[in-house]
C-alpha positions as CSV (number, residue, x, y, z in Angstrom):
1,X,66.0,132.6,85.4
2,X,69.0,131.0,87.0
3,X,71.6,130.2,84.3
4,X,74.4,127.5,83.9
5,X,77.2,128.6,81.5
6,X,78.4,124.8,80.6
7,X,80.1,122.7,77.9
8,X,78.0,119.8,76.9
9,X,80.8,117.6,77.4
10,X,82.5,118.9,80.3
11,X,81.7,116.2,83.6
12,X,82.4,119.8,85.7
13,X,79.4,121.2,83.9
14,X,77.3,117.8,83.8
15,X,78.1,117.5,87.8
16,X,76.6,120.9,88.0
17,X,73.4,119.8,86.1
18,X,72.9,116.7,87.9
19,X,72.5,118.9,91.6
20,X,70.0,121.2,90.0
21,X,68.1,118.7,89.0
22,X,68.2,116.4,92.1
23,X,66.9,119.7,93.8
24,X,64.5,120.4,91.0
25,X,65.5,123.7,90.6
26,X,64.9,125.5,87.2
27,X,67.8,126.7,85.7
28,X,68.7,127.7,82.1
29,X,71.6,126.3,79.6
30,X,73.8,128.3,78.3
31,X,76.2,126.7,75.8
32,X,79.9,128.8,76.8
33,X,82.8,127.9,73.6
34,X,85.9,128.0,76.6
35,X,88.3,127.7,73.6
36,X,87.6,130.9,72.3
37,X,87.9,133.0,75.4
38,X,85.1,135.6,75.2
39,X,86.3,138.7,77.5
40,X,82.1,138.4,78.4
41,X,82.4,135.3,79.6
42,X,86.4,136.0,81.0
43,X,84.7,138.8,83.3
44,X,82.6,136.3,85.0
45,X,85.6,133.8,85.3
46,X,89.0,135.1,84.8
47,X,89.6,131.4,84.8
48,X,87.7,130.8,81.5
49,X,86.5,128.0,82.6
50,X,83.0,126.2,82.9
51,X,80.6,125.6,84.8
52,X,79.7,129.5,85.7
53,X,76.3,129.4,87.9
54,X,74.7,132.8,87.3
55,X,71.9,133.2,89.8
56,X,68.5,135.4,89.4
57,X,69.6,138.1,91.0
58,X,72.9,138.1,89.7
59,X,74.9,136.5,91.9
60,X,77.6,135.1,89.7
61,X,79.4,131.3,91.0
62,X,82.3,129.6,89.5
63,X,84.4,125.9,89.6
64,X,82.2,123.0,89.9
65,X,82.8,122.2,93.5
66,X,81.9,125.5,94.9
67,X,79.0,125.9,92.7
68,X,77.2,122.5,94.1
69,X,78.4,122.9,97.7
70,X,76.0,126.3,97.8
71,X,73.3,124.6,96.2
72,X,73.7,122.1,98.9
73,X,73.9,124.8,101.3
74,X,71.2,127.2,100.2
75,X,68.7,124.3,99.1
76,X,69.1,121.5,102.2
77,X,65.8,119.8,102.4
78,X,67.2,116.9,101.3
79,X,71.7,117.4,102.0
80,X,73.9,115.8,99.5
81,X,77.0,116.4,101.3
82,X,76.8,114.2,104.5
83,X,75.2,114.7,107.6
84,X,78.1,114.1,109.9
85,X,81.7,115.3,109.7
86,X,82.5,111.7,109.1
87,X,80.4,111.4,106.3
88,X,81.5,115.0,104.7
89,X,84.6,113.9,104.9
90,X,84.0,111.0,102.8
91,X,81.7,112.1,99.9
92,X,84.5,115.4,99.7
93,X,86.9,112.4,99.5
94,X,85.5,110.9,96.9
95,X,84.3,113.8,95.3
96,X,88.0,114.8,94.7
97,X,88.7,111.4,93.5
98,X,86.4,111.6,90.6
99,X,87.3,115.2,90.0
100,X,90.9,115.2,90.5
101,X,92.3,111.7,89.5
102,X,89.9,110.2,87.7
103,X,89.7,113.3,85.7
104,X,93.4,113.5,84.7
105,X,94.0,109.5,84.2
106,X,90.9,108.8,82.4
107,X,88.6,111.6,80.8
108,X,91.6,114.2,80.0
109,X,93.2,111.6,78.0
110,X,89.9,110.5,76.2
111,X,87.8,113.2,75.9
112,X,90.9,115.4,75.4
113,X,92.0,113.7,73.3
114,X,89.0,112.3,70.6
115,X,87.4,116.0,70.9
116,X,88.6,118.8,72.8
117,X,91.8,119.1,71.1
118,X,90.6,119.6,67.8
119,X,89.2,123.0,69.4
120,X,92.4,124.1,71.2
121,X,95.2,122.7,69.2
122,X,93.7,122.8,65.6
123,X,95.6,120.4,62.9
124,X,96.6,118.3,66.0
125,X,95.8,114.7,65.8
126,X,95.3,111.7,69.4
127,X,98.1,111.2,71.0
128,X,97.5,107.0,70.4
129,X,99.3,106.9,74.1
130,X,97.3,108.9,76.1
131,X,94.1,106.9,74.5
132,X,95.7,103.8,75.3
133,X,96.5,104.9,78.9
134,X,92.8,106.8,79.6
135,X,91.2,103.1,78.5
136,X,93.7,100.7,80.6
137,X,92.7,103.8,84.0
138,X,89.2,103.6,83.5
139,X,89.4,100.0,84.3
140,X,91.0,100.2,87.6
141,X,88.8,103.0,88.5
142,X,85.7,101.0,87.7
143,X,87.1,98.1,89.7
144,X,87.2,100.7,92.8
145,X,84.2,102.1,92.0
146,X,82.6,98.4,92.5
147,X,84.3,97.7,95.0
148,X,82.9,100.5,97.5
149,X,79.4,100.0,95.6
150,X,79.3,96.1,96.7
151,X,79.8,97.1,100.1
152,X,77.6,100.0,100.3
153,X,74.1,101.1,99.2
154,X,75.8,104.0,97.4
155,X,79.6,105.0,96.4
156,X,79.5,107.2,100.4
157,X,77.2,105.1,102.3
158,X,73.8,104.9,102.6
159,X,72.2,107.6,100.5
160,X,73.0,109.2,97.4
161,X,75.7,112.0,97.7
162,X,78.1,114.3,95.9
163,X,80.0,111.5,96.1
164,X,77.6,109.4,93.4
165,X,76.9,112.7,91.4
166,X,80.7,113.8,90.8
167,X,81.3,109.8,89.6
168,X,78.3,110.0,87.5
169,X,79.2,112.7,85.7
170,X,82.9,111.7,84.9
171,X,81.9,108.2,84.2
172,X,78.7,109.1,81.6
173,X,81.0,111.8,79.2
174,X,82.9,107.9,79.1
175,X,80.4,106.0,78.2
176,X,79.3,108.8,75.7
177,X,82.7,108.3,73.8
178,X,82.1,104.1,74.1
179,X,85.2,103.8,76.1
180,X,84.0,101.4,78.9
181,X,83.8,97.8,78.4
182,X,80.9,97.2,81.3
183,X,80.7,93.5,80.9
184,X,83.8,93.2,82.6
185,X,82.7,95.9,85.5
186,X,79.2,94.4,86.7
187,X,79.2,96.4,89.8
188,X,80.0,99.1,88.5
189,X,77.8,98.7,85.5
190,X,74.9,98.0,88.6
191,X,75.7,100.7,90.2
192,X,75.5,102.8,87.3
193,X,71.8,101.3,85.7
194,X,70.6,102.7,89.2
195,X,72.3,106.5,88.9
196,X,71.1,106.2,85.1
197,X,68.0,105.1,86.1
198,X,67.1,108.8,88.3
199,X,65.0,111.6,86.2
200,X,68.4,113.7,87.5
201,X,70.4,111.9,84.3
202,X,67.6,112.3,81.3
203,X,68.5,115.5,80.1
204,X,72.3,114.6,80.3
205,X,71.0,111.0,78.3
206,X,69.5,113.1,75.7
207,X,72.1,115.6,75.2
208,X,73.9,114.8,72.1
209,X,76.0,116.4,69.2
210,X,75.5,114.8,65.7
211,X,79.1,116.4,65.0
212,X,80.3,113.5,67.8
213,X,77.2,111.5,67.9
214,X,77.4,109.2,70.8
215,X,77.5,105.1,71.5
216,X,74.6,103.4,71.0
217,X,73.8,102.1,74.2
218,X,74.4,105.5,76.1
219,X,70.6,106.4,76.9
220,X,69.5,102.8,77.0
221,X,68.6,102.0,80.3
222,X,69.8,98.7,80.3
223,X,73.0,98.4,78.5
224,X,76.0,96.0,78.2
């Protein structure tokens, strides 16, 4: 069977999860510890880093980005990168928006902070400014996020994209930690109750560690 090396956490490895099941396509979990390096897993990424896409026969896919774009490629029937140039150029816009700088101002300095670096940096304690700065960025991200939302179906246009998926699974490893105050982000909140809403997310709702148990409103469909 196909296989995913992933992190549970990681929005990379959650974007990943999200394509395969918007294409229904059976794929196995396999959990990968990045912080300890395996030369295994190093030989299938010299990166060492997650997601890794192993296919049935072997083919072997790394970096998040890549990984989806074949899947989009290879399994079409229904594209999630954009019909038109216009439209490509968009969701990969946007794609690199959720994955570049919403990555580094919001979930790098929350989720990297209350968790990861307890793995790669033992004895190290939060940095109480980078906490303080990933919670005053998620804010102005969801403001932008609503903004597009209330002036399109979706975050790209008319249809669900990468665009959607890549926010999704940046913005739910968030909401995981508690870290989003939706009351004052109503269409983003709206926009997210639909994402939430798509069989695509229920695996990544009911994935949770009891060692960093998550908020109690993150599988509930409707949520404040």
């Amino acid at each position: 069977m196909r296989q995913l090396y992933h992190f549970w956490l990681s929005p990379f490895s959650r974007k990943v999860r999200l394509i395969l099941a918007e294409k229904k396509l059976d794929f196995q979990l396999v959990a990968e510890p990045v912080w300890e390096r395996r030369e295994e897993f190093l030989r299938m990424n010299p990166a060492g880093m997650v997601p890794v896409l192993q296919e049935e026969d072997g083919t072997i896919i790394s970096d998040s980005t890549v990984i989806c774009e074949y899947l989009d490629e290879v399994y079409n029937d229904e594209p999630l990168m954009g019909k038109t140039p216009v439209e490509r150029a968009e969701i990969r816009r946007l794609v690199a928006w959720f994955d570049g700088k919403f990555n580094q101002e919001v979930t790098e300095n929350l989720l990297g902070e209350k968790f990861l670096k307890r793995f790669f940096t033992p004895g190290s304690t939060p940095d109480t400014g980078c906490l303080r700065a990933g919670r005053v960025n998620v804010g102005h991200h969801l403001d932008y996020l609503g903004w597009l939302f209330e002036r399109r179906k979706w975050l790209a246009g008319d249809h669900l994209t990468m665009a959607d998926i890549a926010a999704a699974a940046q913005i739910s490893v968030i909401d995981y930690m508690g870290d989003i105050k939706w009351s004052r982000h109503e269409a983003a909140k709206e926009w997210y109750m639909r994402i939430k809403s798509r069989p695509s997310m229920r695996d990544i709702l009911a994935d949770k560690q009891a060692v960093f148990p998550p908020a109690s409103h993150y599988a509930d469909l409707d949520f404040e």
